[in-house]
PAFI-561721 format. One record per residue (C-alpha): residue in one letter; x, y, z; residue number from 0. Coordinates in pm, 1 decimal, always signed. Each point is the difference from the previous one (the first is absolute). Example, Ala and Ser with C-alpha at 12.3 -4.5 7.8 and 13.67 -1.06 7.14 Angstrom:
+------+----------+----------+----------+------+
| resn |       px |       py |       pz | resi |
+------+----------+----------+----------+------+
|    A |  +1230.0 |   -450.0 |   +780.0 |    0 |
|    S |   +137.0 |   +344.0 |    -66.0 |    1 |
+------+----------+----------+----------+------+
//
This chain:
+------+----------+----------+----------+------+
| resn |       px |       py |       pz | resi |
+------+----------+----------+----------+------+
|    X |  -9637.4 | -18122.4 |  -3443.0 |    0 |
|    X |   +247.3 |   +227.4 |   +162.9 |    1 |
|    X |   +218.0 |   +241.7 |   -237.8 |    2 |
|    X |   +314.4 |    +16.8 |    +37.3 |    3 |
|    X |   +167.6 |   +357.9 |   +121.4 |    4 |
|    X |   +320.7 |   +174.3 |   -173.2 |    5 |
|    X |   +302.4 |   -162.2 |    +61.2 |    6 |
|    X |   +140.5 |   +143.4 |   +342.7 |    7 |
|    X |   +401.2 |    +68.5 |    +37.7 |    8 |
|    X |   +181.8 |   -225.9 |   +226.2 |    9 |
|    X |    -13.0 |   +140.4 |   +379.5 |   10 |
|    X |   +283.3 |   +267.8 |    +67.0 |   11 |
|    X |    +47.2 |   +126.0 |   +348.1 |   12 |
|    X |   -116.2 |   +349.7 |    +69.9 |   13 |
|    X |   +301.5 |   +256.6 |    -19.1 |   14 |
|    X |   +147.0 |   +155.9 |   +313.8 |   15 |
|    X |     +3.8 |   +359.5 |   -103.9 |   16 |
|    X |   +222.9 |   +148.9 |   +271.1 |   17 |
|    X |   +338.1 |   -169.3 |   +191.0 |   18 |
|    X |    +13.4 |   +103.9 |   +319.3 |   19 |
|    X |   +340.5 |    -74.8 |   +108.1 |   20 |
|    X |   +244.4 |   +239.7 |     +5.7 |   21 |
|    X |   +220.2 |   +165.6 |   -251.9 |   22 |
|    X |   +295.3 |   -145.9 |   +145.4 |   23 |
|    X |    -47.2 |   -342.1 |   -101.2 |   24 |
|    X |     -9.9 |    +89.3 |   -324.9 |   25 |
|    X |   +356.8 |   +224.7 |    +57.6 |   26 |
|    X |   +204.6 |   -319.1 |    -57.2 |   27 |
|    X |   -173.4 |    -65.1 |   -372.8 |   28 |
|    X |    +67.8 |   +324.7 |   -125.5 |   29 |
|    X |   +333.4 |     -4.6 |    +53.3 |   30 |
|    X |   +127.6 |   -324.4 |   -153.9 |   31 |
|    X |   -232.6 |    +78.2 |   -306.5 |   32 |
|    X |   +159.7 |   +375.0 |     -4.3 |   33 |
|    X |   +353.4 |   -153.8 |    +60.6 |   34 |
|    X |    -28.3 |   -245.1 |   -321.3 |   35 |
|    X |     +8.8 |   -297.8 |   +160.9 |   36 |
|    X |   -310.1 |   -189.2 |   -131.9 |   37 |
|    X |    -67.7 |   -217.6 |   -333.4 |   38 |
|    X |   +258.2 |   -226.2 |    +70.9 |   39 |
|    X |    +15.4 |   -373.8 |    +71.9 |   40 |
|    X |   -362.3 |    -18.6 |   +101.8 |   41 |
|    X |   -109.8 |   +163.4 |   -290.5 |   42 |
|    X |   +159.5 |   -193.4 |   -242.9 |   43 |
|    X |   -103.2 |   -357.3 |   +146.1 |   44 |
|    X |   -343.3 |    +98.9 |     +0.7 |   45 |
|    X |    +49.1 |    +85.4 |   -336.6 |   46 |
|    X |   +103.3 |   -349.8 |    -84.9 |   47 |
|    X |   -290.5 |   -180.7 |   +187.6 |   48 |
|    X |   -259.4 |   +196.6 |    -64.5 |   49 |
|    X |    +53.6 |    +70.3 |   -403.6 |   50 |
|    X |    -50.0 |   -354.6 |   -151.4 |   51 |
|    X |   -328.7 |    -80.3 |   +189.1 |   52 |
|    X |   -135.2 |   +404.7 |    -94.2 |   53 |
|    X |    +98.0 |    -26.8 |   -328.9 |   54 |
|    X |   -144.7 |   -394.1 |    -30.2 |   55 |
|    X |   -288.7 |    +39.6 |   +213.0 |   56 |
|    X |   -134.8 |   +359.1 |    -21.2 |   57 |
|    X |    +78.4 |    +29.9 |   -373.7 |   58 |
|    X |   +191.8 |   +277.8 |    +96.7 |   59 |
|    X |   +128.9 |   +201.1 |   -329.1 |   60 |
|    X |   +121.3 |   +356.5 |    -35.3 |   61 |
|    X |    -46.5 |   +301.9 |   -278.3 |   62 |
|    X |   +213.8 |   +251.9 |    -14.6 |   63 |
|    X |   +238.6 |    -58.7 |   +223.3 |   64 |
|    X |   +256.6 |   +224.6 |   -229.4 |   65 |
|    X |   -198.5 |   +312.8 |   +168.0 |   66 |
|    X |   +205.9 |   -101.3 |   +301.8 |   67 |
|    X |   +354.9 |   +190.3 |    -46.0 |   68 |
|    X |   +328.4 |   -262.5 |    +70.9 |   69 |
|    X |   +123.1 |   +298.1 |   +252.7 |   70 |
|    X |    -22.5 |   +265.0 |   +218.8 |   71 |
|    X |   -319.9 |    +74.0 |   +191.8 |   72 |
|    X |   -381.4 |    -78.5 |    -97.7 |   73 |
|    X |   -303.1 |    +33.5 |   +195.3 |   74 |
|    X |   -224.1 |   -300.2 |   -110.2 |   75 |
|    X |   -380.8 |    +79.3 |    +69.2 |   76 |
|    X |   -257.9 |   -307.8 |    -19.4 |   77 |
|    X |   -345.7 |    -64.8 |    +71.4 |   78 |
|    X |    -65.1 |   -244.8 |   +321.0 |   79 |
|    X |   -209.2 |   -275.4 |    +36.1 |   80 |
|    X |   +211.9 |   -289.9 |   +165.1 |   81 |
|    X |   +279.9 |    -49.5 |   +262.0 |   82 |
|    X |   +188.2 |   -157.3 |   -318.8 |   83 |
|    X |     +8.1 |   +306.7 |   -183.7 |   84 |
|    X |   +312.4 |   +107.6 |    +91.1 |   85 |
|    X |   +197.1 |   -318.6 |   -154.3 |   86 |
|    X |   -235.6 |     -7.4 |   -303.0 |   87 |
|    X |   +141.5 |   +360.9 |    -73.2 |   88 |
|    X |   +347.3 |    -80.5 |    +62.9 |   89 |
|    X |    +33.1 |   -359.0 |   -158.4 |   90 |
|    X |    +75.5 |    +95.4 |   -336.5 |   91 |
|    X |   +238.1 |   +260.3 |   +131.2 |   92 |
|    X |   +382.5 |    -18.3 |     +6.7 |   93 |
|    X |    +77.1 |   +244.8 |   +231.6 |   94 |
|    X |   -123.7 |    -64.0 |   +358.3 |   95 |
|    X |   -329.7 |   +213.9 |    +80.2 |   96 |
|    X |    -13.3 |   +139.3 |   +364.4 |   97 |
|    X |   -329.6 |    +96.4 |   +111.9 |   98 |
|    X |   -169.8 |   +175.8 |   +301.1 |   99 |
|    X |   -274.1 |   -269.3 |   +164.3 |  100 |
|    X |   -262.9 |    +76.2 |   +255.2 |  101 |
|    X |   +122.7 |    -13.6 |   +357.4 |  102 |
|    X |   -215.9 |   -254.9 |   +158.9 |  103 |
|    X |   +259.3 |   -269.6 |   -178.4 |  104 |
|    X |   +232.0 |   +104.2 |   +178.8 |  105 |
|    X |    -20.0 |   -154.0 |   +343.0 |  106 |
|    X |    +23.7 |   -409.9 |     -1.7 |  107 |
|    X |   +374.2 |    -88.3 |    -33.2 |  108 |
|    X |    +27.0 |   -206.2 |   -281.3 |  109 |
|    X |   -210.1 |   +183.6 |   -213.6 |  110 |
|    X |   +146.8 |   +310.0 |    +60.9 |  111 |
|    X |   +322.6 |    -77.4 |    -49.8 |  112 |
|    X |    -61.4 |   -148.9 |   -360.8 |  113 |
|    X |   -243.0 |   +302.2 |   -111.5 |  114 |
|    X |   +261.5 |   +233.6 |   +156.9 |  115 |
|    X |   +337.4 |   -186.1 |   -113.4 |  116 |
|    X |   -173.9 |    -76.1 |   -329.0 |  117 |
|    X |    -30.3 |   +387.8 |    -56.7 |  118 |
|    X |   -318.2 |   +121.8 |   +150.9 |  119 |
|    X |    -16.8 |   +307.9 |   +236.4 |  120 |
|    X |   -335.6 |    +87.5 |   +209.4 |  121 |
|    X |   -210.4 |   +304.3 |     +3.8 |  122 |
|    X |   -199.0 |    +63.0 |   +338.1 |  123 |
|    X |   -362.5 |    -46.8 |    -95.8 |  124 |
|    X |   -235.3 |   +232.3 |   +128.4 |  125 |
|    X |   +325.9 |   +269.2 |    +44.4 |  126 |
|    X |   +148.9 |   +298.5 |   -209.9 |  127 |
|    X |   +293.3 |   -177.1 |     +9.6 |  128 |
|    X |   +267.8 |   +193.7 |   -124.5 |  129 |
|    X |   +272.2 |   -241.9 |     -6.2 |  130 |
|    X |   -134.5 |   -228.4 |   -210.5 |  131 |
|    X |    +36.7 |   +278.1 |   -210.5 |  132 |
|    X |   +321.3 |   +102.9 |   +108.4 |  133 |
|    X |    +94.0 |   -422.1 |    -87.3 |  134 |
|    X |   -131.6 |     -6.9 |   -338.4 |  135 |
|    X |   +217.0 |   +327.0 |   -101.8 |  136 |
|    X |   +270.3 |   -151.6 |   +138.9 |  137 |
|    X |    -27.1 |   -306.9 |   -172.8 |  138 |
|    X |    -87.5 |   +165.4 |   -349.5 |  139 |
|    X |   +325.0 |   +227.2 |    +70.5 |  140 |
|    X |   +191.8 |   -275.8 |    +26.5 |  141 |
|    X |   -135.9 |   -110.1 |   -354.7 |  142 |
|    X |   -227.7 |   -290.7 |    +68.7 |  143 |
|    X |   -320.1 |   -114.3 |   -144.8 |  144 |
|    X |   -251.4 |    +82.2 |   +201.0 |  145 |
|    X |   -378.4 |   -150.9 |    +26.1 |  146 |
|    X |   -280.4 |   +196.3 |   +221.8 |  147 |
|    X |   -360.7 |    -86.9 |   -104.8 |  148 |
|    X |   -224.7 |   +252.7 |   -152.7 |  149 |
|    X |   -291.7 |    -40.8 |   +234.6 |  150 |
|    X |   +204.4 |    -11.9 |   +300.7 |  151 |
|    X |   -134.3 |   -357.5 |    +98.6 |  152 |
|    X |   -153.4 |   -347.1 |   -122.2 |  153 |
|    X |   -353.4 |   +102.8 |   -182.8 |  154 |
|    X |   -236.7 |   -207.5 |   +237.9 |  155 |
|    X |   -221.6 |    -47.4 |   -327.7 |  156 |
|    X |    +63.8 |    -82.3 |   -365.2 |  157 |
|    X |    -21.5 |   +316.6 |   -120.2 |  158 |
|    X |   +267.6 |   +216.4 |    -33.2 |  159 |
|    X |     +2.1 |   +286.9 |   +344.5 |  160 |
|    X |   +116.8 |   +326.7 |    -53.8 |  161 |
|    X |   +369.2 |   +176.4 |    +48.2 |  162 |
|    X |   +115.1 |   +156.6 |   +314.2 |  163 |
|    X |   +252.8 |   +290.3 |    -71.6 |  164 |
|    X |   +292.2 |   -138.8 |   +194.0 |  165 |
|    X |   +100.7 |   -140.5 |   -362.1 |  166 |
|    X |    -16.5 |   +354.5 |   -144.6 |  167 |
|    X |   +181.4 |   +131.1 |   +293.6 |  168 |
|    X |   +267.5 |   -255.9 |    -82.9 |  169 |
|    X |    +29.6 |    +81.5 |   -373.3 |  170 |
|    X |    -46.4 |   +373.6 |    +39.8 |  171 |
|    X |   +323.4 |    -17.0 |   +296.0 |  172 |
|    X |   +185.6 |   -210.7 |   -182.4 |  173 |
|    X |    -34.7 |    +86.6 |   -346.8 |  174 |
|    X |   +108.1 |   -387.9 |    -92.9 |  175 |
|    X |   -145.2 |   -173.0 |   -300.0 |  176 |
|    X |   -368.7 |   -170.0 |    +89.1 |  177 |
|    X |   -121.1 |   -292.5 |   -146.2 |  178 |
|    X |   -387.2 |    -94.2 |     +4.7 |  179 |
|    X |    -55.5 |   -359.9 |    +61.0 |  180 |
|    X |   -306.9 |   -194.9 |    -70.8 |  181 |
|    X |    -41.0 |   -295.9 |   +177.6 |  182 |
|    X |   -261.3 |   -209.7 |   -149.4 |  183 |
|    X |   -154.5 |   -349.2 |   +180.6 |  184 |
|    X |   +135.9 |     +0.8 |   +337.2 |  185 |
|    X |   -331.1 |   +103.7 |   +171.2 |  186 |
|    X |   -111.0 |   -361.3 |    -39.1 |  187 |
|    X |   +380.1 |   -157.8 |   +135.6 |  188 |
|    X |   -197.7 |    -55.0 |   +346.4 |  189 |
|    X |   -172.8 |   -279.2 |   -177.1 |  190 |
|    X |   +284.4 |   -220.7 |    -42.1 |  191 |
|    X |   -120.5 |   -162.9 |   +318.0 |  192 |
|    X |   -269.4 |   -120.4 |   -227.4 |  193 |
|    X |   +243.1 |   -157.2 |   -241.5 |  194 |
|    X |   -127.9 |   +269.0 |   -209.1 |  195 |
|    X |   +327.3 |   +278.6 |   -148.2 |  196 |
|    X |    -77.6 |   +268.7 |   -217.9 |  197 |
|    X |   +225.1 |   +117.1 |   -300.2 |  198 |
|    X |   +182.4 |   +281.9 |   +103.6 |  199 |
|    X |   +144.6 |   +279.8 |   -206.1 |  200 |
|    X |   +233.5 |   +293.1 |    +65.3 |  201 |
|    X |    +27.9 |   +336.4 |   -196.5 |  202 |
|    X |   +228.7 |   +228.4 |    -17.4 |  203 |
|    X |    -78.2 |   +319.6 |   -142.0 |  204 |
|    X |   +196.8 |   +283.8 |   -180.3 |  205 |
|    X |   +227.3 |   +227.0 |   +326.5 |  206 |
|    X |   -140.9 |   +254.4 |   +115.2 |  207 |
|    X |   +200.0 |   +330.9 |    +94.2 |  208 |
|    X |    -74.7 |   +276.7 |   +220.4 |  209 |
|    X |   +189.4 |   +303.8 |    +46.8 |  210 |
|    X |   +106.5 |    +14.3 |   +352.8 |  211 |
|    X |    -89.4 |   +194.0 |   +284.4 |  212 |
|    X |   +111.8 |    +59.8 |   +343.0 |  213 |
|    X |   -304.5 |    +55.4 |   +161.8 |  214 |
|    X |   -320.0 |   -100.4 |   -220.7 |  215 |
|    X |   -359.6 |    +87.7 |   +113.5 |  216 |
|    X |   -218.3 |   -254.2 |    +82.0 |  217 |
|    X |   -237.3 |    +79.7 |   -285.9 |  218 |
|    X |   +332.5 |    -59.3 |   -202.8 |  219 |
|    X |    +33.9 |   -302.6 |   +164.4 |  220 |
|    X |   -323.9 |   -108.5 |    -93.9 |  221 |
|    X |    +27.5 |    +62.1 |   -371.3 |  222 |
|    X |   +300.6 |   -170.2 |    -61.9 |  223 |
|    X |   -136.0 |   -324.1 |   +190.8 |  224 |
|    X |   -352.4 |    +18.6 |   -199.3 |  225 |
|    X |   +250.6 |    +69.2 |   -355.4 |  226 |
|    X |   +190.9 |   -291.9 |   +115.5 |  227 |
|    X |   -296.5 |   -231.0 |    +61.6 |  228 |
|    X |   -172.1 |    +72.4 |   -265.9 |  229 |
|    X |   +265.7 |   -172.3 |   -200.8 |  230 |
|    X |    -21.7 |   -291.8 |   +191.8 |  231 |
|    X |   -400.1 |     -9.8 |    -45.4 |  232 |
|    X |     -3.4 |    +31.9 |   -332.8 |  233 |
|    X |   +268.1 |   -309.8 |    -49.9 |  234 |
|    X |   -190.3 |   -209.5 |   +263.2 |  235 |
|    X |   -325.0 |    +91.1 |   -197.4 |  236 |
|    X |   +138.6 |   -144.2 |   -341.1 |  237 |
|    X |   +146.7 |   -282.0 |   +151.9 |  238 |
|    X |   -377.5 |    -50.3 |   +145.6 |  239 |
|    X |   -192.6 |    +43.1 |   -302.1 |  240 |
|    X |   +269.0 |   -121.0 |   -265.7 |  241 |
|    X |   +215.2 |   -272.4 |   +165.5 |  242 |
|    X |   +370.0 |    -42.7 |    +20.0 |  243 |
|    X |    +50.7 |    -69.7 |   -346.8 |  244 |
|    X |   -238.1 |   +288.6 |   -107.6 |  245 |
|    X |   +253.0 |   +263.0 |    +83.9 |  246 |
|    X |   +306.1 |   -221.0 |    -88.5 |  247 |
|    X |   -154.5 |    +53.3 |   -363.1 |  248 |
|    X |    -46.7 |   +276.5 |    +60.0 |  249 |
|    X |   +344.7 |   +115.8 |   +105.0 |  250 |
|    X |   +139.0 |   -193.5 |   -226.7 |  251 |
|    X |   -198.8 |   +188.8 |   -283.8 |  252 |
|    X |   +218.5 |   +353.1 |   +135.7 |  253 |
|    X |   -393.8 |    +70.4 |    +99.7 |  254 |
|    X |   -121.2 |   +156.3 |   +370.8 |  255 |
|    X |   -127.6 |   -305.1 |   +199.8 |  256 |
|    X |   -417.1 |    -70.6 |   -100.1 |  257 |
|    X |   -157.6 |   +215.3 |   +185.3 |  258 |
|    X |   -322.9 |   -162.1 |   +212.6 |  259 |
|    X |   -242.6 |   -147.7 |   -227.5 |  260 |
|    X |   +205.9 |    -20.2 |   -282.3 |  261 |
|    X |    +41.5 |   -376.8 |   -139.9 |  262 |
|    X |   +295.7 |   +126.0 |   -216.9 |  263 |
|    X |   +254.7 |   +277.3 |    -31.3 |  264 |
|    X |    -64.3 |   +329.5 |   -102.0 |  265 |
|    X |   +103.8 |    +90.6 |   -339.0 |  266 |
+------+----------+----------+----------+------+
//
């Protein structure tokens, strides 16, 4: 009799690390997203078909969503496992999120014009690409939410990866509030084809603040992003060892969330 293996993921298409075209079809991008013209219509009627069925199917709930200021600019840092995870983070969130996306979405027309008019700006992969930087100051200057992932793309496992420092740069340059975000479940949304959708959960952690600086190092860089996402580990650990309602108890007790391996709050 033949054992059966571990369970495998759901196939996922092997990343393109580098975009070869040219910077200046990305020009056009930059500019509507630095000229506040995104997170309009488009946003909003996603919004309103896509929330009942996340919410209903996914089992979509949210802690700490008070960690999110009502105004002026935030930098929203979460862990990345699905091509959902930007509208799980944002769901629960008033204000309209605007977030930078890899550029290999941007290219087929429809597509591109939702992700774009919806409030999505690319980042050259496989570039120093300066003005995607040069965007996401803009658009925190202008006193938006803003979401860039921690590890810089999707995790292609389901373990959590490990920070790139274009997050610290962000937070160092900008000095704006950042807010760790666990995001707990979505590596198994791929298996919805299956009929089969996970419970998803969303923390938001305590701000973070940095003082800023002009013109950080990059081993300054890389501390803040590794300070940064260690707060999100530790969340997405307790929400894997001690469930949703494990650290609703225990924030609701005024305790620190259980920490992994612990079946009830810390005293």
């Amino acid at each position: 009799m033949m054992l059966a293996g571990p369970p495998q993921m759901a196939e996922i298409k092997p990343q393109k690390y580098k975009d070869d075209r040219p910077f200046s079809y990305f020009v056009k991008f930059h500019e509507r997203a630095r000229a506040d013209k995104q997170g309009g219509w488009v946003y909003n009627l996603a919004r309103v078909i896509l929330t009942l069925p996340t919410v209903l199917i996914f089992r979509t709930r949210a802690i700490g969503t008070e960690n999110v200021p009502d105004s002026g600019p935030v930098l929203l840092a979460p862990n990345h496992f699905s091509q959902m995870d930007h509208f799980f983070c944002a769901v629960y969130l008033r204000r309209k999120v605007r977030y930078m996306a890899k550029s290999q979405l941007f290219g087929p027309p429809v597509i591109t014009f939702i992700i774009h008019r919806g409030g999505a700006y690319p980042v050259r992969r496989g570039h120093a690409d300066e003005e995607a930087f040069r965007t996401s100051f803009a658009i925190l200057d202008q006193g938006h939410p803003l979401l860039v992932y921690a590890e810089g793309g999707r995790s292609r496992s389901r373990s959590l990866g490990t920070p790139r420092r274009g997050i610290g740069r962000i937070a160092l340059e900008s000095g704006v509030p950042v807010v760790p975000v666990a995001i707990h479940g979505s590596e198994r949304v791929r298996k919805w084809r299956k009929l089969r959708f996970p419970k998803v959960t969303i923390q938001y952690g305590e701000p973070i603040s940095f003082p800023a600086q002009a013109k950080p190092s990059r081993e300054q860089q890389i501390e803040a992003s590794q300070e940064i996402f260690d707060r999100v580990r530790a969340m997405y650990m307790a929400l894997e060892e001690n469930g949703r309602s494990g650290v609703i108890r225990s924030l609701r007790g005024g305790l620190p969330s259980p920490a992994p391996g612990e079946t009830s709050p810390r005293a």
